[in-house]
C-alpha positions as CSV (number, residue, x, y, z in Angstrom):
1,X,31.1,12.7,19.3
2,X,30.3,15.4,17.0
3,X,31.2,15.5,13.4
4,X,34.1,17.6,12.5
5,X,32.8,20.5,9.8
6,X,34.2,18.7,6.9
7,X,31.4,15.8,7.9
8,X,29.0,17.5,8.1
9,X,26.5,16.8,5.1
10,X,25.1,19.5,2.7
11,X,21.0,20.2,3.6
12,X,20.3,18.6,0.0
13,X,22.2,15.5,0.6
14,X,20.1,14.5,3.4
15,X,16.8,16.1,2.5
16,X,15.9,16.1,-1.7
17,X,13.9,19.3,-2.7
18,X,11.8,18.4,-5.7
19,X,9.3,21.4,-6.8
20,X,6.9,21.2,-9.2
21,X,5.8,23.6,-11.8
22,X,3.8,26.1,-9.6
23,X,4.1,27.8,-6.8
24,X,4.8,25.6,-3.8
25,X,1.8,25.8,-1.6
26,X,2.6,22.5,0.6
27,X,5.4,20.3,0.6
28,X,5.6,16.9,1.3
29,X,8.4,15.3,3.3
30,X,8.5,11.3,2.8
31,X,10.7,9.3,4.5
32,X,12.5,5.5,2.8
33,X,12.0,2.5,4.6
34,X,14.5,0.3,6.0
35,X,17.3,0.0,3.8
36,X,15.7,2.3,0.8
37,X,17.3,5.3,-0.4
38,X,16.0,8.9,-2.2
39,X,16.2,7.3,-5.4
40,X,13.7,5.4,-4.9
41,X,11.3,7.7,-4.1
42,X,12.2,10.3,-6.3
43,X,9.8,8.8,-9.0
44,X,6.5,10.3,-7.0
45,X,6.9,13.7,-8.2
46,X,5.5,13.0,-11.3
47,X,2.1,11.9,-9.1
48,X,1.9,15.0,-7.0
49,X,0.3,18.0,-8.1
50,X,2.7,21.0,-9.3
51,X,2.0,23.2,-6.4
52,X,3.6,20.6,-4.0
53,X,7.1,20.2,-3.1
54,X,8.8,17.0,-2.6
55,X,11.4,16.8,-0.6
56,X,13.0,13.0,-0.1
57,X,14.9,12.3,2.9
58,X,18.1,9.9,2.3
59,X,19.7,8.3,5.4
60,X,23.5,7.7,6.3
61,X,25.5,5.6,4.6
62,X,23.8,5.4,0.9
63,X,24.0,7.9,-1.9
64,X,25.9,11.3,-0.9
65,X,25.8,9.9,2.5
66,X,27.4,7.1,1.9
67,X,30.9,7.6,3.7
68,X,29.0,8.8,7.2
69,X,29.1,6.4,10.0
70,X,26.1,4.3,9.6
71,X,23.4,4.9,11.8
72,X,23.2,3.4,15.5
73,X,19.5,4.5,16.4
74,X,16.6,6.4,15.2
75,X,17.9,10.0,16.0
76,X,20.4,9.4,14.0
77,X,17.6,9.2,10.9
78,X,15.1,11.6,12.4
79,X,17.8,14.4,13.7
80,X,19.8,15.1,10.5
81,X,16.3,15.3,8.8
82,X,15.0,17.7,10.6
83,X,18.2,20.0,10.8
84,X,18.2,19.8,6.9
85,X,14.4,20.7,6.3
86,X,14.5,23.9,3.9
87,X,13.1,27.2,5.9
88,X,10.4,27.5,3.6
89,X,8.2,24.4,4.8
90,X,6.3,25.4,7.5
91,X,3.3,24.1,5.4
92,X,4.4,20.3,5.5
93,X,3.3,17.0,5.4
94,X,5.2,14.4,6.3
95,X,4.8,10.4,5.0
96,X,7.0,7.5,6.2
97,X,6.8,3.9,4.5
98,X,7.5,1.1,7.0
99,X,10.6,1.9,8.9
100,X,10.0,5.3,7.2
101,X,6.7,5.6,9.1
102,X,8.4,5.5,12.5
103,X,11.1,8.1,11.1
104,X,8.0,10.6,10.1
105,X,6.4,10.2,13.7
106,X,10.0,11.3,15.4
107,X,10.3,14.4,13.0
108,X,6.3,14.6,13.7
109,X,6.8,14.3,17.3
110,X,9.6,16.6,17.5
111,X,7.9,19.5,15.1
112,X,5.4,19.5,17.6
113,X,7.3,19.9,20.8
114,X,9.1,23.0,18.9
115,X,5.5,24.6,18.7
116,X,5.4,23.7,14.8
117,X,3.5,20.5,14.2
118,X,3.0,19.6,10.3
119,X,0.4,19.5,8.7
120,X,-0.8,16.1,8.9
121,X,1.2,13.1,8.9
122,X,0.9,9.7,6.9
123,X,2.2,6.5,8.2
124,X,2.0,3.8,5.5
125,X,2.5,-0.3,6.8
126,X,3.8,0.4,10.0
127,X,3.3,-0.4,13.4
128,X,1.9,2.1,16.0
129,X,5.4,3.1,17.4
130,X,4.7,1.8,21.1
131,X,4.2,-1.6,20.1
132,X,7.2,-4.2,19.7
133,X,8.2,-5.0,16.2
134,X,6.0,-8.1,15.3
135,X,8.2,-8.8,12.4
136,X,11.8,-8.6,13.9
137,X,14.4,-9.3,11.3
138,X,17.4,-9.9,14.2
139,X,20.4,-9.1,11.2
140,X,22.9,-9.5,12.9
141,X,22.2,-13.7,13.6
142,X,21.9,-13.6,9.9
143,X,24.7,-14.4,7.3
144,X,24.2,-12.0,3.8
145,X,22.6,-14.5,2.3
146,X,19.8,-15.2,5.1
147,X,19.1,-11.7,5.2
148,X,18.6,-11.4,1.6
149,X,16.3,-13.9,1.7
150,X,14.6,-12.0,4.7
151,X,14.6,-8.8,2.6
152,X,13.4,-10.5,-0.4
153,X,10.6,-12.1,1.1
154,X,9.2,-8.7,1.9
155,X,9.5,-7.3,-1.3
156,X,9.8,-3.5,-2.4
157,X,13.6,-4.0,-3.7
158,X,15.4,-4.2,-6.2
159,X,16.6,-7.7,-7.1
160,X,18.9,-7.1,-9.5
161,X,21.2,-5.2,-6.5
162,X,20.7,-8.1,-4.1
163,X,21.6,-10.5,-6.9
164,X,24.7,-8.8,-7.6
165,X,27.4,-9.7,-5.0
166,X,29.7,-6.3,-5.7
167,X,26.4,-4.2,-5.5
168,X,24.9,-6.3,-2.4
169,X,28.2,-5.6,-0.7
170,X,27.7,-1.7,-1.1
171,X,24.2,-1.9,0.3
172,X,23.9,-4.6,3.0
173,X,25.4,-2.8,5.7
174,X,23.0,0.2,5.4
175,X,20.2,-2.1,5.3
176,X,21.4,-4.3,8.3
177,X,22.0,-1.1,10.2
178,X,18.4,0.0,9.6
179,X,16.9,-3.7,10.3
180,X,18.5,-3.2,13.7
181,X,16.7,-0.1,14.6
182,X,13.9,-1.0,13.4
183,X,13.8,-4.2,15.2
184,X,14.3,-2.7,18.5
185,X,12.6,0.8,18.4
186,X,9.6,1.8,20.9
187,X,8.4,4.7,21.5
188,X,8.0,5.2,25.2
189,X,6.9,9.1,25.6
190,X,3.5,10.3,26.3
191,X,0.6,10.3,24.6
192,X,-0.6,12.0,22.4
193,X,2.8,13.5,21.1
194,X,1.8,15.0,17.6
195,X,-0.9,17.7,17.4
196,X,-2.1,17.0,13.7
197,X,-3.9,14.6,11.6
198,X,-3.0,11.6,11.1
199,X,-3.9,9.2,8.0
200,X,-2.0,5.7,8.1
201,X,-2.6,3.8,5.4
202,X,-1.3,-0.2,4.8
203,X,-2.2,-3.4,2.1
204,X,-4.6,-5.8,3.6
205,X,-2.5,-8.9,2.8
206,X,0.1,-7.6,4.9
207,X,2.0,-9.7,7.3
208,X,5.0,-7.5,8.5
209,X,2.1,-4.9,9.9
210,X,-0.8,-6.7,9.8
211,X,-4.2,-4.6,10.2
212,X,-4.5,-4.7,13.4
213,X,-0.9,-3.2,14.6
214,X,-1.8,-0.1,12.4
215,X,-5.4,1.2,14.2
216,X,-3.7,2.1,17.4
217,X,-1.5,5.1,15.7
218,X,-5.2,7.0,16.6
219,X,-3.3,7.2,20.2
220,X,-0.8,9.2,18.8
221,X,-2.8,12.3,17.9
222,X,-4.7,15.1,19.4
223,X,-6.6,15.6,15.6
224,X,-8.4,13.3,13.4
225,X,-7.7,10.1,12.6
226,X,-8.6,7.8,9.6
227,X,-7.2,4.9,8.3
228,X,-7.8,2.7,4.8
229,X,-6.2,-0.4,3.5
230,X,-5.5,-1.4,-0.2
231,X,-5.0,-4.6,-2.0
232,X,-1.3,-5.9,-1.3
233,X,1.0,-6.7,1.0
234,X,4.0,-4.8,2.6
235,X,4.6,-3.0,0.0
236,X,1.3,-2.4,-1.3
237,X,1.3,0.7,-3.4
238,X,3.6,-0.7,-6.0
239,X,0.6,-2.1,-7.3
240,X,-1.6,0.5,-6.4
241,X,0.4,3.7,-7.4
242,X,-3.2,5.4,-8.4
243,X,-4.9,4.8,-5.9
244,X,-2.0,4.9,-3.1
245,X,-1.7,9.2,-4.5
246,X,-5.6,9.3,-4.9
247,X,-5.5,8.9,-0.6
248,X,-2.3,10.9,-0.4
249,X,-3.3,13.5,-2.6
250,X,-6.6,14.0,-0.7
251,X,-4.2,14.2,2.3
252,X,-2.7,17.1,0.8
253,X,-5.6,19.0,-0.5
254,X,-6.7,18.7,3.0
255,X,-4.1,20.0,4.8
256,X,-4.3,23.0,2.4
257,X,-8.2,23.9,3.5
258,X,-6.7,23.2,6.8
259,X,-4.4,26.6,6.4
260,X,-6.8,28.9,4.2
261,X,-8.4,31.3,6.4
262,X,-12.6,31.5,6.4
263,X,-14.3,33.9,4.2
């Protein structure tokens, strides 16, 4: 069923703009992992350069979106994304962090097949998205403490909401509803489906996506392919905020050659 008008959320709800200083020559779209919000990615503007936009996508059922119908599947993340992207990024990168990494290869995939593939994409500990989950978290066998636990164990949250039963009410069925996608998704289309580079990125240490589930996003791609691991587990670039933007950064800067016409 289709939302009445009144449900409909405003393009800034579900996709933050945050420009810099300059004149935007790229943006970047990044995209939370399971159960994260905007907020918490809001914070990387300050490690970008001024010319680059950042635009943070937020997912039903936290933040402005917190009274929608939480989500069922991945179209339901990837689809209002992509409806809310301003009309100005045709120059675009887009990143996903875990979960986040499979919504970046639907909006990917799906810029492509419109004729307009981004500029590169960056998929940061995740999974190629034709394999099975190898770290299935099955939420809805678990009781709010178990998943907690679950959540916990993988770090990258906030402890002080999880601690806090009145806050962990508010956020648990967003994050159960994104567990269950992510659980289950599998990309089953042909490949290659994205016509762009393609930079994935993960912590050596981690066991959610190991290594080894991470090389065979080169499938995915027509363009180049590289990939790099830091020190850490799943959530990796806590630790390694420098270095994590140093890659990202070069990401950019490449994707900006990519556009600039020979002399």
């Amino acid at each position: 069923m289709s939302p009445s008008p009144d449900q409909v959320p405003a393009a800034d709800d579900v996709v933050w703009p945050l420009p810099g200083a300059a004149a935007p020559r790229t943006s970047l779209l990044v995209l939370p992992h399971a159960g994260g919000n905007a907020h918490a990615y809001a914070g990387w503007r300050d490690h970008l350069p001024a010319d680059v936009t950042l635009l943070v996508g937020q997912y039903p059922g936290r933040g402005a979106r917190f009274s929608e119908e939480l989500p069922r599947d991945l179209d339901d993340l990837a689809g209002p994304i992509l409806t809310a992207l301003p009309p100005e990024t045709d120059d675009l990168v887009v990143l996903g962090h875990s979960m986040g990494s499979l919504v970046a290869f639907e909006v990917a995939r799906r810029l492509t097949a419109a004729g307009r593939p981004p500029r590169a994409l960056v998929v940061s500990a995740c999974r190629a998205p034709f394999l099975d989950n190898p770290s299935v978290v099955l939420p809805d066998r678990l009781d709010d403490d178990q998943l907690v636990a679950a959540i916990k164990s993988r770090g990258g949250t906030d402890d002080g909401i999880l601690d806090e039963p009145e806050l962990r009410e508010i956020v648990l069925p967003a994050i159960r509803a994104d567990f269950g996608i992510d659980d289950v998704y599998r990309y089953d289309g042909p490949r290659p489906a994205v016509d762009c580079p393609v930079a994935v990125l993960g912590g050596d240490a981690d066991a959610v996506a190991p290594p080894e589930m991470l090389a065979p996003w080169a499938e995915v791609t027509t363009g180049p392919f590289s990939q790099e691991f830091l020190p850490g587990g799943h959530f990796y670039f806590q630790q390694q905020l420098d270095a994590f933007f140093v890659r990202v950064n070069a990401v950019l800067a490449g994707a900006d050659s990519d556009r600039t016409p020979a002399v």
